[in-house]
KOLLO-672887 format. One record per residue (C-alpha): residue number from 0; residue in one letter; chain; x, y, z. Coordinates in Angstrom, 1 decimal. Layout:
// KOLLO-672887
<pos=NUM	code=A	unit=A	c1=X	c2=Y	c3=Z>
...
//
This chain:
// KOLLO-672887
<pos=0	code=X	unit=A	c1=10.7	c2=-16.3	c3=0.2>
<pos=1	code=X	unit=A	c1=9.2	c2=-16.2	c3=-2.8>
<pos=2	code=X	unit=A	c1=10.6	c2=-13.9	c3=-6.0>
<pos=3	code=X	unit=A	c1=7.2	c2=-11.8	c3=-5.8>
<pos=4	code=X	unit=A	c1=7.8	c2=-11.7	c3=-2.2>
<pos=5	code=X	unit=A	c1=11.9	c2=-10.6	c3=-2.1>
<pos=6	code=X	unit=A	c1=11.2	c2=-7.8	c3=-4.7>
<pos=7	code=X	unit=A	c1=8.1	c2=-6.2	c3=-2.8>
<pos=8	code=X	unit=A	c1=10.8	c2=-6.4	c3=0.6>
<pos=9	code=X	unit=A	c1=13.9	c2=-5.3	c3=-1.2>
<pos=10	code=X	unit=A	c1=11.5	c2=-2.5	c3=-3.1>
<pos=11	code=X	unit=A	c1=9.8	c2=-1.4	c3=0.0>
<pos=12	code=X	unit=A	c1=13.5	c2=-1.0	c3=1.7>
<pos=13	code=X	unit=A	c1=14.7	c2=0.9	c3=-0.9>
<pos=14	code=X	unit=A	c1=11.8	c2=3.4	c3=-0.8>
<pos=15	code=X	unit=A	c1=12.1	c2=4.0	c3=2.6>
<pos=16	code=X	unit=A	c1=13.6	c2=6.7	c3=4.9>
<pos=17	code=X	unit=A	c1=14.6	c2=6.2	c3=8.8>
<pos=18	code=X	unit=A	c1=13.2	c2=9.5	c3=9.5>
<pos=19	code=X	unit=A	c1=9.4	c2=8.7	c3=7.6>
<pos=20	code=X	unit=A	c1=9.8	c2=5.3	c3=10.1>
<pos=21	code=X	unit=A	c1=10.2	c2=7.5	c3=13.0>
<pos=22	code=X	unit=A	c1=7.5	c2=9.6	c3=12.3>
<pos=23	code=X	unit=A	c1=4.9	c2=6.9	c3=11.2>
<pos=24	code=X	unit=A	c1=5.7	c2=4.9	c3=14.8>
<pos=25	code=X	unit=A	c1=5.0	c2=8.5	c3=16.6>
<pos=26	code=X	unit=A	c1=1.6	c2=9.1	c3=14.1>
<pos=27	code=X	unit=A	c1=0.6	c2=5.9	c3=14.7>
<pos=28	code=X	unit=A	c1=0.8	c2=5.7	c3=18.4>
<pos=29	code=X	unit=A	c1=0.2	c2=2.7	c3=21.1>
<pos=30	code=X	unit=A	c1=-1.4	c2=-0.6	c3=19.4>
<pos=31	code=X	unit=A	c1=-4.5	c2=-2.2	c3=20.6>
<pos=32	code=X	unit=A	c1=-2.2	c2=-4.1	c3=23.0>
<pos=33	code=X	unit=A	c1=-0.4	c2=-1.0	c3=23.8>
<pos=34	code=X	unit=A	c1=2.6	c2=-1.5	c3=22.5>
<pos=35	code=X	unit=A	c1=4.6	c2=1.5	c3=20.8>
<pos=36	code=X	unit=A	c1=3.6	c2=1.0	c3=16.7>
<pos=37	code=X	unit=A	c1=1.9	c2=-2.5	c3=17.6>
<pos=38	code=X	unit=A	c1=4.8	c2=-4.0	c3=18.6>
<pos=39	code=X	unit=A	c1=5.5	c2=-3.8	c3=14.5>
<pos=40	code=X	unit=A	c1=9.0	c2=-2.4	c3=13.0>
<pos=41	code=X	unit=A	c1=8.7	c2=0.2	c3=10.1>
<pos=42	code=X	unit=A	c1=10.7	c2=0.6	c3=6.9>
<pos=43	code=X	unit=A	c1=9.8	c2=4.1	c3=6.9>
<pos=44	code=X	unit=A	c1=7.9	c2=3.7	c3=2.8>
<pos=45	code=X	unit=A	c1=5.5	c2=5.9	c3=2.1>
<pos=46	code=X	unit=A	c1=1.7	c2=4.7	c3=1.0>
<pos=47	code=X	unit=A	c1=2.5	c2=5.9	c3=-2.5>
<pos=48	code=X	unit=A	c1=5.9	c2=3.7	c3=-2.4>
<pos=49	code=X	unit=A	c1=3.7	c2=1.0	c3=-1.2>
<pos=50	code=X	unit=A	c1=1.3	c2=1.2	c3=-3.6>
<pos=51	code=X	unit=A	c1=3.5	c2=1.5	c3=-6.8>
<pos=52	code=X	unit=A	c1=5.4	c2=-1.6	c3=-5.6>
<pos=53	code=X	unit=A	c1=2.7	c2=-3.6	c3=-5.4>
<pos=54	code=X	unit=A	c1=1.3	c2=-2.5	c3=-8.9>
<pos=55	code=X	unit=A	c1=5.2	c2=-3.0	c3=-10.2>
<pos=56	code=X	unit=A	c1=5.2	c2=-6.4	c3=-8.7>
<pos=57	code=X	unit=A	c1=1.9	c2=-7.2	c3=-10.7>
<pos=58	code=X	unit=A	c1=3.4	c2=-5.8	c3=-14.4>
<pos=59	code=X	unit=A	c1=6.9	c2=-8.0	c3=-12.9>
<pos=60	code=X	unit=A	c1=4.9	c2=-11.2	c3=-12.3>
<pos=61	code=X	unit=A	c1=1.5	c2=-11.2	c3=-14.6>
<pos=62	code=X	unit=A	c1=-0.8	c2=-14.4	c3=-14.3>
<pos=63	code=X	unit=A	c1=-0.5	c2=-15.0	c3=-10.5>
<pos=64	code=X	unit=A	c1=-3.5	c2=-16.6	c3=-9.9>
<pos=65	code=X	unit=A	c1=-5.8	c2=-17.2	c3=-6.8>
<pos=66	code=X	unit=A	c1=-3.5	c2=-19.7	c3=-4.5>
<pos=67	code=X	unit=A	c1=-0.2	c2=-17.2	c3=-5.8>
<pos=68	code=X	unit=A	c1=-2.0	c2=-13.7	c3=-5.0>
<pos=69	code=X	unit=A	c1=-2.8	c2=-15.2	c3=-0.7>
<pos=70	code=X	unit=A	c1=0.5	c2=-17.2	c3=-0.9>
<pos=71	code=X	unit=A	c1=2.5	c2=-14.0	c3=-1.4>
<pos=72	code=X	unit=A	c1=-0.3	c2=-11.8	c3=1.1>
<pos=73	code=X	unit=A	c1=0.6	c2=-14.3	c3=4.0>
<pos=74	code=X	unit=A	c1=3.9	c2=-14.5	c3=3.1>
<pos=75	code=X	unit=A	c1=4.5	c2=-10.3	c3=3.4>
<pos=76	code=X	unit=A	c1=2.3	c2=-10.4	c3=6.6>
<pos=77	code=X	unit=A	c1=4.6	c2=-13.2	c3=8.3>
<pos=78	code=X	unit=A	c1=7.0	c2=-10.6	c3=8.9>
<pos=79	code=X	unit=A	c1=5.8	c2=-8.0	c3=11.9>
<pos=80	code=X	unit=A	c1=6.9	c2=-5.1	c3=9.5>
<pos=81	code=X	unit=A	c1=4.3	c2=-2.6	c3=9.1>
<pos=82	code=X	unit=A	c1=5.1	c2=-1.7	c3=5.7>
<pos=83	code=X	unit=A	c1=5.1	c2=-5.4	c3=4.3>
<pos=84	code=X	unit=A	c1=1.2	c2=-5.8	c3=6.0>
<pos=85	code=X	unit=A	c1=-0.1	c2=-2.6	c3=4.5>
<pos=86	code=X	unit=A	c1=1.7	c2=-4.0	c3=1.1>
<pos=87	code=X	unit=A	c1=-0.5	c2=-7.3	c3=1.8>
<pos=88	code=X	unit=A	c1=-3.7	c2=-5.4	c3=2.1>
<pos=89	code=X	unit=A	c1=-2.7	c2=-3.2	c3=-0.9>
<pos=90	code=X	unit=A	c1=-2.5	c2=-6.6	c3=-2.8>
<pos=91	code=X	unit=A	c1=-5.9	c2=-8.3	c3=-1.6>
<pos=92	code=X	unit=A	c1=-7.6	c2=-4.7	c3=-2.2>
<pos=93	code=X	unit=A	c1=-5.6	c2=-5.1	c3=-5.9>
<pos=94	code=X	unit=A	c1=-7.2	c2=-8.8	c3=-6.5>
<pos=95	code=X	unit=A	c1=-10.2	c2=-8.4	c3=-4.6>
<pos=96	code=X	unit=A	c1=-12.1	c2=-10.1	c3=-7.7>
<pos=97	code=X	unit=A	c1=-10.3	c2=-13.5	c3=-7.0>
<pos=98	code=X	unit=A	c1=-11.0	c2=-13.8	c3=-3.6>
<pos=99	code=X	unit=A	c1=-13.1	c2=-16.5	c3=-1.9>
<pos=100	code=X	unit=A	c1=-15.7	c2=-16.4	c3=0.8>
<pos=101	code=X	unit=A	c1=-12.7	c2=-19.3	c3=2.6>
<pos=102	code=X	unit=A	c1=-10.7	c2=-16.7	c3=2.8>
<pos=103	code=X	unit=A	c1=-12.0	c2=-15.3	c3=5.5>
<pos=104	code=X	unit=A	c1=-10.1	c2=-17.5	c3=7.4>
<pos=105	code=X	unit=A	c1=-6.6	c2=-16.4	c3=6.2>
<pos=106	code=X	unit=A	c1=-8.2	c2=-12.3	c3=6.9>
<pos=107	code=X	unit=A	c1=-9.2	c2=-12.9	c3=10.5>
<pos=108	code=X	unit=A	c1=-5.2	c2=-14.3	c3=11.2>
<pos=109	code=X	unit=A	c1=-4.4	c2=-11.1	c3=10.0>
<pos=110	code=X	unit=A	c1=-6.6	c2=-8.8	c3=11.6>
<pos=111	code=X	unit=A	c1=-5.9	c2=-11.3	c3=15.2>
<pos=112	code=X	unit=A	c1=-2.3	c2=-9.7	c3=14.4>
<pos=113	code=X	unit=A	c1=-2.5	c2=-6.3	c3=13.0>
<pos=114	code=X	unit=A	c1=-2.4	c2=-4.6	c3=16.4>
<pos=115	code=X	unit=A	c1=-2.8	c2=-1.2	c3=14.6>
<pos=116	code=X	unit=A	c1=-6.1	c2=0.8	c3=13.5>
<pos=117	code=X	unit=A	c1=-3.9	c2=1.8	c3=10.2>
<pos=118	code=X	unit=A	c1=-4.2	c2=-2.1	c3=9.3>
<pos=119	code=X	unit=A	c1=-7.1	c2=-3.2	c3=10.8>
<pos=120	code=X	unit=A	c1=-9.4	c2=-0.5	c3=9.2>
<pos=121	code=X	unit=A	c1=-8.5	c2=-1.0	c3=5.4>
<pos=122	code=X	unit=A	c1=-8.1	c2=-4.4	c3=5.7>
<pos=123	code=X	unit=A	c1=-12.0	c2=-4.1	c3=7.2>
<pos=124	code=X	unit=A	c1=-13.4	c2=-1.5	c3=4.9>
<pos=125	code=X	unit=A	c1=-11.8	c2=-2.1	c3=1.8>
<pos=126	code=X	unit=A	c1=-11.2	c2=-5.9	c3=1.4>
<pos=127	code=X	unit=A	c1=-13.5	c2=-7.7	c3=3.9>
<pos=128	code=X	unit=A	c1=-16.7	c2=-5.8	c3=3.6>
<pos=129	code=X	unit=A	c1=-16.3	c2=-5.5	c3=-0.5>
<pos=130	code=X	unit=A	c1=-15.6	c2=-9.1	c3=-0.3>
<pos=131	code=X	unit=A	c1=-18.5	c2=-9.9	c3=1.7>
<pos=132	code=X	unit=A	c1=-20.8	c2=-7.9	c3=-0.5>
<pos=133	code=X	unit=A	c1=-19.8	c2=-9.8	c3=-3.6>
<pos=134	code=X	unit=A	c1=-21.1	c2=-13.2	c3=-2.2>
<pos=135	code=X	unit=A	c1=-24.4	c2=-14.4	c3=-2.7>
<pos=136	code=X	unit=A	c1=-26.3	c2=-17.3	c3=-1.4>
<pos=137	code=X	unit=A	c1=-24.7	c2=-19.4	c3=1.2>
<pos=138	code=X	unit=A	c1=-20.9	c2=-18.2	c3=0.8>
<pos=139	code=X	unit=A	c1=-22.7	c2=-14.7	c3=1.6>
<pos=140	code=X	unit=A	c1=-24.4	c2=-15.9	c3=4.8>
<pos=141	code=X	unit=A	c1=-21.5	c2=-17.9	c3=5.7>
<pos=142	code=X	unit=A	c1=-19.3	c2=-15.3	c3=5.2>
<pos=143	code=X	unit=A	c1=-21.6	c2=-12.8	c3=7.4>
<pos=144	code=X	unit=A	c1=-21.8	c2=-15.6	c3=10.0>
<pos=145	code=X	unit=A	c1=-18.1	c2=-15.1	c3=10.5>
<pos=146	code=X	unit=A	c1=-18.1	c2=-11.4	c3=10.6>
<pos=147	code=X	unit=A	c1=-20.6	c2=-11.7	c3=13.0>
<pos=148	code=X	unit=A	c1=-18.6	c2=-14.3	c3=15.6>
<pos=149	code=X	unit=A	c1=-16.1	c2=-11.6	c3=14.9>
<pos=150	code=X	unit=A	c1=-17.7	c2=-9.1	c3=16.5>
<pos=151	code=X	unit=A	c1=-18.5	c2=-11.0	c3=19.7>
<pos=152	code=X	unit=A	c1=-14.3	c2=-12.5	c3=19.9>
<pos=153	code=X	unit=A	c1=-12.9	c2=-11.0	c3=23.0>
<pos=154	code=X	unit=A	c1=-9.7	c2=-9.6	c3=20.4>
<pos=155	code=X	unit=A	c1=-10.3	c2=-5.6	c3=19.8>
<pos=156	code=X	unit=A	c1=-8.9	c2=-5.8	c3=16.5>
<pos=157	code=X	unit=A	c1=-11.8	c2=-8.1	c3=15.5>
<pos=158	code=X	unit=A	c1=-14.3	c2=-6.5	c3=17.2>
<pos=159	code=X	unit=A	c1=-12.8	c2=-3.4	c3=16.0>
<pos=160	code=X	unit=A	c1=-12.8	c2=-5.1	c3=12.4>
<pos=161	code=X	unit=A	c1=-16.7	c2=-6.4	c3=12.7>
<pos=162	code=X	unit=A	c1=-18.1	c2=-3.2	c3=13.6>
<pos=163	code=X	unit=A	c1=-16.8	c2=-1.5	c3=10.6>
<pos=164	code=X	unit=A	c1=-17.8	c2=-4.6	c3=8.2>
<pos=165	code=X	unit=A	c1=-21.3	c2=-4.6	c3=9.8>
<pos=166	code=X	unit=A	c1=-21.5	c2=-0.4	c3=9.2>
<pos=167	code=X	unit=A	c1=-20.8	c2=-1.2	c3=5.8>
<pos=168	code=X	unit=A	c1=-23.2	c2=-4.1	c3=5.1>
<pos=169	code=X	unit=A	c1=-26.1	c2=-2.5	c3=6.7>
<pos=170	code=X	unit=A	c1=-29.4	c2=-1.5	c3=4.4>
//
């Protein structure tokens, strides 16, 4: 794992409390599969503690570029923790200005595994549809195209995904 990546896990451990992991698998409910929390373990960090990390690891480790900023989102997504995905969202949502219409592709492997409404929503509302909206041209229409073939994949966490994307997009 990467530095960035080992002090946004060891911070997010430290911040977090067996009894606010308790309570966010019981708020949280079933998955989409139906699997207690979406099959996902919890540290038990709060948003805030989220949040703050993820700004900390930006003052700790200026300059990351492009390739660094979806390197270390992937790389906190590869674990089925629920507070290192929200972390990974909190990140693209922090560098939304870098991203790429390509990345797309790297979104819809998370959303294919978020299993949870508390991922799938902000990762749909407040990185793919902003993302979306800053394209113009053929990245744009592309980039629509996909949300689109979202919306018709058999997944519920896509469809789920698209249909907020497509609220958001429309005149």
């Amino acid at each position: 794992m990467s530095a960035a990546g080992e002090f946004v896990d060891a911070t997010l451990q430290y911040e977090s409390s067996w009894q606010r992991a308790e309570a966010d698998r019981a708020r949280l409910g079933d998955g989409l599969g139906g699997e207690e929390g979406g099959g996902l373990a919890f540290y038990g960090a709060s948003v805030g503690a989220i949040r703050g990390t993820i700004r900390d690891a930006g003052r700790r480790y200026p300059g990351l570029g492009h390739d660094d900023i979806t390197a270390l989102s992937s790389e906190l997504w590869a674990a089925p923790v629920f507070e290192r995905r929200l972390a990974a969202i909190v990140l693209l949502q922090t560098h939304l200005r870098m991203l790429r219409a390509s990345d797309l592709t790297r979104i819809e492997g998370f959303l294919r595994q978020a299993g949870l409404p508390a991922l799938i929503d902000p990762l749909a509302t407040d990185v793919v549809a902003p993302l979306v909206l800053g394209l113009a041209g053929a990245d744009r229409a592309r980039a629509t195209a996909v949300v689109d073939r979202w919306a018709a994949e058999p997944g519920a966490g896509l469809r789920r995904a698209a249909g907020l994307v497509q609220a958001l997009l429309a005149p």
